[in-house]
C-alpha positions in Angstrom: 5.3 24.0 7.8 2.2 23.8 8.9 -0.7 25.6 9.5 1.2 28.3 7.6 2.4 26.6 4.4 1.7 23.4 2.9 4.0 20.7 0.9 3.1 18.7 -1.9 4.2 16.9 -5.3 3.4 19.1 -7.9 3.6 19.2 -11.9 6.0 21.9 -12.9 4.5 21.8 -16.4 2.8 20.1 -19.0 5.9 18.3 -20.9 7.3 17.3 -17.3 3.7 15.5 -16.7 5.4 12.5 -15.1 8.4 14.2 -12.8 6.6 15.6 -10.2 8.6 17.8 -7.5 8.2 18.8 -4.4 6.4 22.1 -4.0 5.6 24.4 -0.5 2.1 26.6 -0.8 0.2 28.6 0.7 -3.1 27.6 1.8 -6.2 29.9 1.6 -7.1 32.0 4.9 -8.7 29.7 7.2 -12.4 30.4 7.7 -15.2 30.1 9.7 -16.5 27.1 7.9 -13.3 25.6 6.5 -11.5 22.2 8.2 -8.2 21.5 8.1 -7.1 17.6 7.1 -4.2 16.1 7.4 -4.3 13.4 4.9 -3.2 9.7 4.8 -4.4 8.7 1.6 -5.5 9.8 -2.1 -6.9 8.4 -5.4 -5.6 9.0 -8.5 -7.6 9.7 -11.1 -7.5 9.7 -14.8 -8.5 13.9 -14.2 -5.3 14.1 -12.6 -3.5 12.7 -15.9 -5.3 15.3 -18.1 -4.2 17.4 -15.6 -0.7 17.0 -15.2 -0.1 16.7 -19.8 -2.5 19.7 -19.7 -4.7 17.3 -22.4 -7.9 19.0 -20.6 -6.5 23.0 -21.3 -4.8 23.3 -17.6 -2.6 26.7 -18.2 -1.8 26.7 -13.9 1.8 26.1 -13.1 2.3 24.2 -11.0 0.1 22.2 -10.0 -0.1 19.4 -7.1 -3.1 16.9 -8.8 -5.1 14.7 -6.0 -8.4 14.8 -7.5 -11.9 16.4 -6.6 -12.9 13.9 -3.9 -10.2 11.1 -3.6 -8.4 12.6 -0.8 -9.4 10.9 2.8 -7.2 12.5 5.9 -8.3 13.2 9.6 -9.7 16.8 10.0 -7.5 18.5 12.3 -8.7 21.5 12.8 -12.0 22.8 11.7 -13.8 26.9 11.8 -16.0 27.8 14.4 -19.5 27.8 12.7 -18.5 23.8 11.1 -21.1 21.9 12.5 -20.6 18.3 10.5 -17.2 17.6 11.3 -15.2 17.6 14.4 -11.4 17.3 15.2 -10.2 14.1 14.8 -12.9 12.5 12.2 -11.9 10.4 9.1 -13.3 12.4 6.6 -13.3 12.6 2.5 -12.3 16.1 0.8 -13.1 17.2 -2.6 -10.8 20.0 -4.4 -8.6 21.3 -6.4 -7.0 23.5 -9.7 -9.1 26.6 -9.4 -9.1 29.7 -7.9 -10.8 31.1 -4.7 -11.9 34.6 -4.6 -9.0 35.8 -2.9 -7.2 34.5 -5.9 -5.5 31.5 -3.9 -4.8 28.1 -6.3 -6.3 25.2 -5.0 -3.8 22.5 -5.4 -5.0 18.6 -4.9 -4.4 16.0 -2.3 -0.9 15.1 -3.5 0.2 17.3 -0.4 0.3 16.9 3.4 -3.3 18.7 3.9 -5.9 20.2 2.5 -8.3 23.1 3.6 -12.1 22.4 2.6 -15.4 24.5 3.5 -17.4 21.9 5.3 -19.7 21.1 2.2 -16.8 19.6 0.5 -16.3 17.7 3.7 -17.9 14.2 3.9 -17.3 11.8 7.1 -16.1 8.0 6.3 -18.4 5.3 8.1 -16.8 3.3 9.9 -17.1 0.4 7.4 -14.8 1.7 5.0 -11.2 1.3 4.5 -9.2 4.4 4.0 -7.4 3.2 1.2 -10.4 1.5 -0.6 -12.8 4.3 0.0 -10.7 7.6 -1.3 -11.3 6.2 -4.8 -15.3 6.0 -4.4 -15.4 9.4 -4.0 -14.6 10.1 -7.5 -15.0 7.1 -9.4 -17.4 6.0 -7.2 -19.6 9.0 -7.2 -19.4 9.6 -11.2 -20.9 5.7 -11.6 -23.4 5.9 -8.7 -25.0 9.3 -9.3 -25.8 8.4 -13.0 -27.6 4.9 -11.5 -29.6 6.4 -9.3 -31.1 9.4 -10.9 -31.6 6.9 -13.8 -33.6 4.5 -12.0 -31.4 1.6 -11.4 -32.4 -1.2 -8.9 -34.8 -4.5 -9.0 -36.3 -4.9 -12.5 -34.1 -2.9 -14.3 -31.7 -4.1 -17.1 -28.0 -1.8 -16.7 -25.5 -1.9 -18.7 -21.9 -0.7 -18.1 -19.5 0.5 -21.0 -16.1 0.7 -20.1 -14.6 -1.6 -17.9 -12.2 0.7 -15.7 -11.5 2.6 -12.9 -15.7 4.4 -13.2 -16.7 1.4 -15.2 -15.7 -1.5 -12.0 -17.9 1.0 -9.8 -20.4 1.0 -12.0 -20.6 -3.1 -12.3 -21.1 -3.6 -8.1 -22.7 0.1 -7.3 -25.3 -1.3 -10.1 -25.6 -4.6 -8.7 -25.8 -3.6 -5.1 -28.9 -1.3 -6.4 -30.6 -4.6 -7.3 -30.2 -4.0 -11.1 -29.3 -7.1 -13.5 -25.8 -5.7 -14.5 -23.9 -6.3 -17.7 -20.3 -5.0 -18.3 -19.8 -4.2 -22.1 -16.1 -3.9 -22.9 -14.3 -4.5 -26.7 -12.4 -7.3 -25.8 -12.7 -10.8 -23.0 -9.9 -10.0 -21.0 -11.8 -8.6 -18.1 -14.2 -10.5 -18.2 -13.7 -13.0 -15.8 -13.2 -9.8 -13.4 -16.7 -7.8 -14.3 -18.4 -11.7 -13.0 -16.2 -11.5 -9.7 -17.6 -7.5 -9.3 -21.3 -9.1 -9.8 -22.1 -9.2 -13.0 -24.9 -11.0 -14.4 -23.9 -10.7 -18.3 -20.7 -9.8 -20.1 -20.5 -8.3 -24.0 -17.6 -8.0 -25.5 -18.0 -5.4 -28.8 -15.0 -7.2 -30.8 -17.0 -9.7 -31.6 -19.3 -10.1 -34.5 -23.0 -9.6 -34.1 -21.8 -9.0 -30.5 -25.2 -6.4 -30.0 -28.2 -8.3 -32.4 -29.2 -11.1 -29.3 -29.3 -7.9 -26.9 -31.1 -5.7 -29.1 -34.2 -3.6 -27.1 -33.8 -5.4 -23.6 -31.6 -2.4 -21.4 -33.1 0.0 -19.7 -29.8 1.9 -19.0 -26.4 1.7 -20.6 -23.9 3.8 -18.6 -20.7 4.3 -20.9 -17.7 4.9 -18.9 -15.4 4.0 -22.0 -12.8 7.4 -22.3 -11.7 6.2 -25.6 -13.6 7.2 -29.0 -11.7 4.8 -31.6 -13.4 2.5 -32.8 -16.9 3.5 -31.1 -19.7 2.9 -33.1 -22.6 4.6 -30.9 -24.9 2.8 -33.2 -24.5 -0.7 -32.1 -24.9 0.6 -28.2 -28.1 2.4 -28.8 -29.6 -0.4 -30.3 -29.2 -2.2 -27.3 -32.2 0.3 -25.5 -35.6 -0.5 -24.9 -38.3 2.0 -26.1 -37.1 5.4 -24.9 -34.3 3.8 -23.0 -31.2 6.0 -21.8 -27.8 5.9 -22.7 -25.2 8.1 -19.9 -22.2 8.9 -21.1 -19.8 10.0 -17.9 -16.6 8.8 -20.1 -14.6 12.2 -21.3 -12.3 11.4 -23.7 -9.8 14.4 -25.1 -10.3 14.2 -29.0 -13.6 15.0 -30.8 -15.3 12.2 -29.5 -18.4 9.8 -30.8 -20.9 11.0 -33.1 -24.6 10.4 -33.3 -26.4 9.4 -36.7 -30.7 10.4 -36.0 -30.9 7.6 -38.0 -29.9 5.6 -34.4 -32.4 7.0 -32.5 -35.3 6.3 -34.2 -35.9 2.3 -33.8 -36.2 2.9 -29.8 -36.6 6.4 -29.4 -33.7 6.1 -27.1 -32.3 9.3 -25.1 -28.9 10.2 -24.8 -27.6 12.3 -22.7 -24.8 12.9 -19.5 -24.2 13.1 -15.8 -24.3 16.3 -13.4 -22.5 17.3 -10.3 -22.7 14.1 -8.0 -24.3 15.9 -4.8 -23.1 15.8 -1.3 -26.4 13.9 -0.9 -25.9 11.0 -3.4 -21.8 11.0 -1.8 -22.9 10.2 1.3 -25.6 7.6 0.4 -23.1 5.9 -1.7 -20.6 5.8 1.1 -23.5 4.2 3.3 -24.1 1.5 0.7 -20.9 0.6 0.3 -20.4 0.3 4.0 -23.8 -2.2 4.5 -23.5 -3.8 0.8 -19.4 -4.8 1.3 -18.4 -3.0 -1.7 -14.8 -3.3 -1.9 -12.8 -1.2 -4.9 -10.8 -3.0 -6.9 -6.5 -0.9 -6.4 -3.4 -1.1 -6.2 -1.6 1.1 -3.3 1.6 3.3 -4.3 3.6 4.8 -1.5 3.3 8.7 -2.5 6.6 10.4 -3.1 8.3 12.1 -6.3 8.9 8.2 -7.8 5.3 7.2 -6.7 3.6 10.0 -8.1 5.1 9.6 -11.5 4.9 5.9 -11.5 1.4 6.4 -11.0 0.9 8.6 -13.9 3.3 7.1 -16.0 1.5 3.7 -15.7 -1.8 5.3 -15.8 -1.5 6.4 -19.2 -0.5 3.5 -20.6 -3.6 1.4 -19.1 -1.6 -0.4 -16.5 -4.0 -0.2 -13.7 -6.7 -2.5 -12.4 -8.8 -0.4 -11.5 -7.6 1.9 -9.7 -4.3 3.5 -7.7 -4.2 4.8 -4.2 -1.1 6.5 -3.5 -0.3 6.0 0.6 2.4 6.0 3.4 2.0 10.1 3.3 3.0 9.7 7.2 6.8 8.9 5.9 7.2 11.3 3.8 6.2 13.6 6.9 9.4 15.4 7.4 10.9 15.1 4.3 8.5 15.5 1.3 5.1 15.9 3.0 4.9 17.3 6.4 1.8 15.6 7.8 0.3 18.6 9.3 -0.7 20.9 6.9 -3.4 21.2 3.8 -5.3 21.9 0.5 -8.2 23.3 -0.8 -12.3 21.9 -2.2 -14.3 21.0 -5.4 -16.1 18.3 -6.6 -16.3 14.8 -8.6 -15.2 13.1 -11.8 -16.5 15.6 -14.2 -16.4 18.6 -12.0 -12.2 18.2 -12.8 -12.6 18.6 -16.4 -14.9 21.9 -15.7 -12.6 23.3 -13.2 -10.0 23.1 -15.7 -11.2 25.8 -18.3 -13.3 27.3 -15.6 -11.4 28.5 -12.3 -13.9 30.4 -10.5 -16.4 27.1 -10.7 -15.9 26.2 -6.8 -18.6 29.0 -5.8 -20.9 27.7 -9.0 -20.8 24.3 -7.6 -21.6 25.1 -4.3 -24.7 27.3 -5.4 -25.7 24.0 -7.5 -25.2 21.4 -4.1 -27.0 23.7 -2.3 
């Protein structure tokens, strides 16, 4: 019980990815910069799939997923040299499956609390809804830090790749930037979604010639898409004006696209990826959320051993739009989650698949925020 142990729903092992069980832990010692949430709500992410199958080279068993940045509580107790957050705030938390120097494993926000340093803390305006913010701060982040340090806003001609969970945050973080926005997916089916998020422009890549009327008018093509079948880079570069950029932030696990020179010389276009989302850009994308209305796109599971695999389950096989929140942690309080205790702190979208074959990356990222 808490403050001494935590509980949470934890993956005993790869081939049990989807029978979660409950799991008590010990949190790291409390420090002087650390704060103690209790949470009420987290996202799940497609990290916490690779996760739980191990499809991203996880070799820690078990482990509670409840991803870098989805996990939204109310800080509970915090160290005496924290000077952002006070007792009692709504705040977001970052964190989880590596190791702290002491050699404590940092599980996710699948669990009744989680400890964070203060840096990996982020306070929740007002604005937001619990349940609809927790999944900004991983989707969110991965979609709005590319825009931003790419330039996106009035003038500028973004595309989104991948219409899912990062890919819906993309369309209305892009549009609320002031961008013209167009959501590129294979198929039609979502697109009378992507013009409800804001789009301007829909492309669907099934179709033939779908690219040639498009062909040197982006400035930005953000691909989401975590899928390589099928992917013909070729047809998506084209798309970019002169020396125009194309951000992948999608991970998917098998070998992934491949790039012929041949499609880079027409435009000259540059291709390259996202970094750590900083605490910076997290909190300005909270802000714009809050004043532009942005309101994700989920579906709320009560957390428990049937949630938590129902959430996986049905996240592997696509059946989410666009996102899940798992909630009702405060019933689960004396039975499978003791609201009053906590976790550990990391990062965002692409942070996870880091952490996974890196464990000591917590003090790595915190160098980089700083």
């Amino acid at each position: 019980m808490y403050p001494e142990t935590f509980q949470g729903f934890a993956i005993p092992a790869a081939d049990r990815w989807n029978h979660p069980e409950r799991l008590e832990f010990k949190p790291k010692p409390f420090g002087d910069y650390d704060v103690d949430v209790k949470i009420t709500c987290c996202g799940v992410c497609g990290s916490d799939l690779h996760t739980a199958t191990g499809g991203w080279g996880n070799k820690n068993w078990p482990v509670i997923p409840g991803h870098v940045l989805e996990i939204i509580g109310t800080a509970v107790k915090v160290g005496p040299k924290v000077t952002s957050i006070k007792v009692g705030d709504r705040v977001g938390v970052d964190t989880y499956n590596s190791f702290y120097p002491d050699g404590t494993f940092a599980h996710g926000g699948y669990s009744s609390h989680i400890r964070a340093h203060e840096h990996f803390t982020f306070p929740i305006p007002d604005a937001l809804e619990s349940e609809l913010a927790a999944p900004m701060l991983c989707a969110g982040l991965t979609a709005y830090s590319p825009l931003v340090r790419n330039g996106t806003g009035p003038g500028k001609k973004v595309g989104i790749v991948g219409l899912g969970g990062i890919g819906h945050y993309g369309v209305m973080f892009s549009k609320a930037l002031g961008a013209e926005t167009w959501a590129i997916s294979r198929s039609r089916k979502k697109e009378a979604d992507a013009l409800a998020m804001g789009a301007d422009g829909f492309l669907a890549t099934q179709e033939k010639d779908w690219n040639v009327a498009h062909e040197m008018t982006f400035d930005l093509l953000v691909c989401t898409a975590s899928a390589d079948d099928g992917f013909d880079l070729s047809g998506y570069l084209s798309l970019l004006k002169v020396h125009g950029r194309f951000i992948s932030v999608g991970l998917p696990e098998g070998e992934g696209w491949r790039v012929r020179p041949q499609s880079l010389l027409s435009n000259g276009c540059l291709i390259g990826s996202a970094h750590l989302g900083s605490r910076r850009e997290t909190l300005d994308m909270l802000q714009l959320a809050a004043d532009k209305g942005i309101k994700s796109w989920i579906e709320t599971i009560p957390i428990g051993e049937k949630g938590v695999g129902e959430a996986l389950e049905r996240l592997h096989n696509n059946d989410v739009k666009y996102r899940f929140t798992l909630t009702n942690y405060d019933k689960h309080g004396s039975k499978s989650v003791d609201q009053s205790s906590v976790g550990e702190p990391t990062w965002d979208c692409i942070a996870m698949c880091v952490n996974a074959a890196r464990p000591n990356l917590l003090a790595l990222i915190c160098d980089l925020r700083h």
